[in-house]
C-alpha positions in Angstrom: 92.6 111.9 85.7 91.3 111.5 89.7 94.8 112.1 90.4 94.4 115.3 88.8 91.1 116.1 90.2 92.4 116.0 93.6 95.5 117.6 93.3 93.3 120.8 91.9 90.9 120.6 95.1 93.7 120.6 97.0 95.8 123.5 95.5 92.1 125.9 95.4 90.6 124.6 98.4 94.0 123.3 100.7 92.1 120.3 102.5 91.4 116.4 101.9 88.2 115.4 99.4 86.0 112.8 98.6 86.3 111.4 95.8 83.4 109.6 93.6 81.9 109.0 90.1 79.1 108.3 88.3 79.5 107.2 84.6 77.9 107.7 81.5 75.6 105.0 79.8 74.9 103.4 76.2 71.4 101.9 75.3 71.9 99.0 73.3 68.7 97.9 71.9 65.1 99.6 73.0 65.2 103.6 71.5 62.5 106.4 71.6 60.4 103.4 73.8 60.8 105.4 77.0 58.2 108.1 76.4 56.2 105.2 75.4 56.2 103.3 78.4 58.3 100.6 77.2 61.4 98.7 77.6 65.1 100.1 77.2 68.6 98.0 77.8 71.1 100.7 78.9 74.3 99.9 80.4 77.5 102.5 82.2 80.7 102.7 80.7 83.9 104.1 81.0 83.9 107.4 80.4 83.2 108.9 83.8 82.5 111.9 85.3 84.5 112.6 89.1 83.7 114.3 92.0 86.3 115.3 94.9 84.6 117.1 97.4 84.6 118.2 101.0 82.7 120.3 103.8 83.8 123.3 103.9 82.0 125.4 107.1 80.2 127.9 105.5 76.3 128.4 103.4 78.5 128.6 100.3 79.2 126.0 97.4 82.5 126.8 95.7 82.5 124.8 92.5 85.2 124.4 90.1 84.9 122.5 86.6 87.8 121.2 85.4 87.3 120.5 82.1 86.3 124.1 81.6 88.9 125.9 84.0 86.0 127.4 85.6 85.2 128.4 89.1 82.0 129.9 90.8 80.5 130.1 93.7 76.6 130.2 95.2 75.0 130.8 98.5 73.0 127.4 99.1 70.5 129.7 101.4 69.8 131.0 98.2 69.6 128.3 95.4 68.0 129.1 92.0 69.2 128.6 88.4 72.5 130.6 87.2 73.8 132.0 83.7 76.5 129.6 84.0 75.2 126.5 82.4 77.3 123.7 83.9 76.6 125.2 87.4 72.9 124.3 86.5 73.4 120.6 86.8 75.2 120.6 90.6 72.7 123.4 91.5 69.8 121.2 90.4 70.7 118.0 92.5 71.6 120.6 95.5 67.6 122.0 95.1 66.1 118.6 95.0 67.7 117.6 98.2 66.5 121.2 100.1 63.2 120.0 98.7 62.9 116.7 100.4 63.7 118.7 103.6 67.4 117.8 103.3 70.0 120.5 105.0 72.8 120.9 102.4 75.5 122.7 103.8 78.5 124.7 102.6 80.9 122.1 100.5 83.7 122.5 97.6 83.6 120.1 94.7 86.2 119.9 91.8 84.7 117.9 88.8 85.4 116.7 85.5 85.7 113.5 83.6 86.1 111.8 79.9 83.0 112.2 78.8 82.8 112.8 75.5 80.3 116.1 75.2 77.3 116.5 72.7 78.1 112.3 71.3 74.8 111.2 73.5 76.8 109.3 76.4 74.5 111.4 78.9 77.4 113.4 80.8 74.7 115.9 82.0 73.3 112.8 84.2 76.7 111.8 84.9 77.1 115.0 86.8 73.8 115.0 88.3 74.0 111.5 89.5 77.7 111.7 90.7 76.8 115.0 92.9 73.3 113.1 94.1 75.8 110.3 95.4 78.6 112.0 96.4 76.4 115.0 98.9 74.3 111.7 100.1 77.7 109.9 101.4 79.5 113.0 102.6 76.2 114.4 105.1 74.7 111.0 105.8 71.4 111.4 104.5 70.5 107.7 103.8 68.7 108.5 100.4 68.3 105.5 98.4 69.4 105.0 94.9 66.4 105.1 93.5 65.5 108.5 94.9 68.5 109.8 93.6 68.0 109.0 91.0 64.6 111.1 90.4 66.3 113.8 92.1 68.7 113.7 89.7 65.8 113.7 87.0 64.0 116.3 88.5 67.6 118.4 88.5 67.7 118.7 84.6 64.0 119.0 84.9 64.2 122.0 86.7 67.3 123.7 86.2 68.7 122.2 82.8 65.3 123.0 81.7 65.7 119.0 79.1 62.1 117.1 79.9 64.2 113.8 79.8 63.0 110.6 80.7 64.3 108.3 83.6 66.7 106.1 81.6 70.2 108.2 81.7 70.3 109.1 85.6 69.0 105.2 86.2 71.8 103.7 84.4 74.5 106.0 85.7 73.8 104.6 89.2 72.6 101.2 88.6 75.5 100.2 86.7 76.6 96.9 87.0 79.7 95.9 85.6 79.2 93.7 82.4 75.5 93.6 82.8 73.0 95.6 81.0 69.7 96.6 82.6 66.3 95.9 81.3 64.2 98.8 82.6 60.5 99.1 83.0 60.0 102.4 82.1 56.1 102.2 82.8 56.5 100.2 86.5 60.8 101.5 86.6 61.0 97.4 87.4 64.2 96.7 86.5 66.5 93.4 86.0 70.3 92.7 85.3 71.0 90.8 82.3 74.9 89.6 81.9 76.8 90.4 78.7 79.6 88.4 78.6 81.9 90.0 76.0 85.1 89.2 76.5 86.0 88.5 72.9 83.8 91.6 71.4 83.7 95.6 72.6 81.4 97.9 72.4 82.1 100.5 69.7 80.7 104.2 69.6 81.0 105.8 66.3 80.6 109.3 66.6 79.1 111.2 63.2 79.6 114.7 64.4 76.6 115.8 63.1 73.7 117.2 65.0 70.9 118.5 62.4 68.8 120.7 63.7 65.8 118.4 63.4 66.5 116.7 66.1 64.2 118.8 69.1 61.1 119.3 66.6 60.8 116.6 65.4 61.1 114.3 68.5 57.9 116.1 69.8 56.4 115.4 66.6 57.4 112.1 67.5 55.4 112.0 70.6 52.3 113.4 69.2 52.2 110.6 66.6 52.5 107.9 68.8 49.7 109.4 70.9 47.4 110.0 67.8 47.8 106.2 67.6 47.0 105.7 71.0 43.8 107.5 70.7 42.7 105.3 68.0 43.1 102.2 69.5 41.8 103.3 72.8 38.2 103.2 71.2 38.0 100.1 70.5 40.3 98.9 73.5 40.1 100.7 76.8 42.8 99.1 78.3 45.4 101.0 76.1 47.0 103.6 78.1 50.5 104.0 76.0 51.9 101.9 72.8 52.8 99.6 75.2 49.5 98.2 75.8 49.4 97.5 72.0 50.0 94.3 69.9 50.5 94.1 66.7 47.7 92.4 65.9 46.1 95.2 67.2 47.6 97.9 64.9 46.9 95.5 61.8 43.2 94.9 62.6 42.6 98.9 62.5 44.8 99.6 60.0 42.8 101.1 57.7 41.4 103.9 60.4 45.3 105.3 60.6 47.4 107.6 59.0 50.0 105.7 56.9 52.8 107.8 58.5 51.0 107.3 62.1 50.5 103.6 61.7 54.8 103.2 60.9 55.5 105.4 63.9 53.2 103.1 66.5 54.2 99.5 64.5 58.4 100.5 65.1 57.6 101.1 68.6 55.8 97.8 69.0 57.9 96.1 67.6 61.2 97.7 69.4 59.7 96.6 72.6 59.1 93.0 71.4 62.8 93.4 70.2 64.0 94.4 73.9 62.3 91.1 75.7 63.7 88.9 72.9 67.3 90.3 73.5 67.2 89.7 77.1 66.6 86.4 76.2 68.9 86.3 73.9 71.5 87.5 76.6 70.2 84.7 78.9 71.1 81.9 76.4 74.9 83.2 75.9 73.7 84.2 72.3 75.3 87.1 71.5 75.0 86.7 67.3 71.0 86.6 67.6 71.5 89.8 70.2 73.3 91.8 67.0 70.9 90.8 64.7 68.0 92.6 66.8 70.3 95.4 67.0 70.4 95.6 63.2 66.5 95.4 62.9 66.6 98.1 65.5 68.0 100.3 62.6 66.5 99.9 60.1 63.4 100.8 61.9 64.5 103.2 63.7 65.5 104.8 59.8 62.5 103.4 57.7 59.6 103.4 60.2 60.1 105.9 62.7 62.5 108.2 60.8 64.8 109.6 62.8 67.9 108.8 61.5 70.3 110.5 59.1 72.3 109.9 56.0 75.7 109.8 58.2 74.3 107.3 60.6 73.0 105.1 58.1 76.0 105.2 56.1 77.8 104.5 59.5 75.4 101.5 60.5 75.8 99.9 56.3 79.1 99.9 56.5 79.2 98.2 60.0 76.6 95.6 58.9 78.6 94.7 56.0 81.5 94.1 57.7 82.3 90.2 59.3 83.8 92.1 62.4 80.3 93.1 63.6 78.2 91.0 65.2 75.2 94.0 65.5 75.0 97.8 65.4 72.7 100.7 65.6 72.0 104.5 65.6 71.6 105.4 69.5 69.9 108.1 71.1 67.7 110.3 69.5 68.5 110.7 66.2 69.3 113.0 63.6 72.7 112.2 64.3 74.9 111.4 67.2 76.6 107.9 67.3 76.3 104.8 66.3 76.8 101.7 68.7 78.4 98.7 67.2 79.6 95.1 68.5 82.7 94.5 67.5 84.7 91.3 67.2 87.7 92.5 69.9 90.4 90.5 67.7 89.0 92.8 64.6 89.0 95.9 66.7 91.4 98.1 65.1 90.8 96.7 61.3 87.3 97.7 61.9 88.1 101.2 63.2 90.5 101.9 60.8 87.8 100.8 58.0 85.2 102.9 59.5 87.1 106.1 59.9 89.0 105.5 56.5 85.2 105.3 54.4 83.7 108.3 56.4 86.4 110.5 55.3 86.1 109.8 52.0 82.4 110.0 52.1 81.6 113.1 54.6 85.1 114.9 54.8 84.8 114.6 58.8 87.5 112.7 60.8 85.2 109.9 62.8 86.0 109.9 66.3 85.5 106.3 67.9 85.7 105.2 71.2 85.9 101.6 72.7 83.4 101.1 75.6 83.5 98.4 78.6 80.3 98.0 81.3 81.3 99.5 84.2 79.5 99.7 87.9 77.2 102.6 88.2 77.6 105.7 90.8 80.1 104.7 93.7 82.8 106.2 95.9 86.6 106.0 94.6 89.2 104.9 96.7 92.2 107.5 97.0 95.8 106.6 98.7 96.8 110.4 100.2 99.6 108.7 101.5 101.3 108.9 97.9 
């Protein structure tokens, strides 16, 4: 696929590129903590988005997307959000950088990758994150990652017009291959934790569903874990977030909550316990305790804080009753999306063949799978031109 990249930069623009890419992310355990000041466990994978790109003397960015077939161009002395909606993400990054006083000049980019759109791998901060990277190596600014990264934040922010939290961008440049990352999301402290799976994979199920719940009731969400907040903070002052909270907390005031309030804060308590007991989990080579977390990650995530779905729970059943899994999980926000499963590798294509056989027969939708490895985050890729 880079091979093709660059051979299409160099048949529209007709000089030598760049090339980089930035990869898209799972979140194994730690979902919907983020807004809450919590802990999350991402990790990059292989599916990848890739950048060739070059100066190109002029005040003008001439972007092609691959995928699409789709060219356009924009004067950069100009920047401001377009009616083309995948231009938004490389014009967002390239208004963050004129922000921090940063001169962008004229440049052609090709880009496109394997990705799969709209199953919650975050390809939107693949691009963002790969362009951040790539435009930082190619006019020497000496950014670091980290500001990049909240550029690249501030890109879908402000010109994707998605109030997203930090996670995606984060793990698509601090990658690290076969690590995940504990984030911080309250201090953005992070640390590596190794998973050594050799003998498993990491195993997206795609439902390809999307009910339209999914926006509303996330906010709903939000305001439900800040009611709870405002109870607690009467009586302890230190609370800022559900992150401050114990659950000895929650159970000592139960009676001064709404039943459906006091399930929303007690799932996020207890997801961010979850997170700090993987790690450790991680740290001990203990990869059957890690899947069992993952499990109790669902079924909160469908009894407590409901924002699963009949097709993801079917999905994350059938996975749990099978001896090929070690742990699985809705991902993302809910409402639909994938499911992320760990996966015995020498039961890898009974268990795919299971899971897509039953899904069919239940739903009537072909279940598209794809088999994940932990991959380093944003970085430059090496091209021969010689060949």
């Amino acid at each position: 696929m880079v091979q093709d990249i660059v051979a299409k930069f160099k048949e529209l623009y007709h000089h030598e590129p760049v090339v980089a890419r930035s990869p898209g992310r799972v979140n194994l355990i730690g979902e919907h903590t983020d807004y809450n000041e919590g802990f999350v466990l991402p990790a990059a994978i292989n599916k990848e988005i890739y950048f060739a790109l070059a100066p190109n003397g002029t005040q003008t960015m001439r972007a092609h997307a691959f995928d699409l077939e789709e060219s356009a161009e924009f004067d950069l002395n100009k920047v401001q959000r377009a009616d083309i909606g995948w231009a938004n993400y490389l014009l967002g990054v390239v208004a963050q950088l004129q922000k921090a006083g940063h001169e962008v000049k004229g440049f052609d980019v090709v880009f496109g990758g394997n990705i799969p759109i709209g199953a919650g791998l975050s390809s939107s901060a693949a691009v963002e994150c790969g362009l951040a990277y790539a435009l930082n190596y190619l006019f020497a600014y000496g950014i670091e990652r980290f500001d990049l990264v909240k550029m690249a934040q501030k890109a879908e922010h402000e010109y994707a017009l998605v109030m997203c939290g930090i996670m995606d961008q984060f793990a698509s440049m601090f990658g690290k291959r076969n690590h995940v990352v504990k984030l911080d999301c309250r201090s953005l402290e992070y640390q590596y934790y190794p998973l050594e799976i050799e003998d498993y994979r990491l195993v997206l199920c795609d439902t390809q569903v999307k009910h339209s719940l999914a926006s509303s009731e996330y906010n709903t969400r939000r305001q439900e874990c800040e009611r709870g907040v405002a109870i607690l903070r009467q009586h302890y002052p230190q609370v800022r977030s559900l992150r401050d909270v114990t659950l000895e907390m929650l159970t000592q005031h139960q009676a001064e909550f709404d039943p459906v309030v006091y399930r929303r804060c007690t799932y996020v308590v207890q997801e961010n316990l979850r997170v700090e007991e993987a790690c450790q989990d991680l740290e001990r080579g203990d990869l059957e305790a890690f899947g069992q977390k993952m499990f109790a990650s669902h079924q909160g995530l469908q009894h407590d804080y409901e924002v699963s779905c009949p097709e993801l729970d079917f999905l994350a059943d059938k996975a749990r009753a099978s001896d090929a899994v070690l742990g699985a999980r809705m991902m993302g926000g809910g409402f639909g999306g994938c499911t992320i499963n760990l996966v015995k590798l020498a039961q890898l294509d009974e268990f795919t063949q299971q899971m897509t056989e039953a899904y069919q027969q239940q739903y009537g939708i072909q279940l598209k799978t794809y088999v994940a490895e932990i991959v380093e985050g944003s970085s430059l890729v090496p091209i021969d031109f010689s060949k």
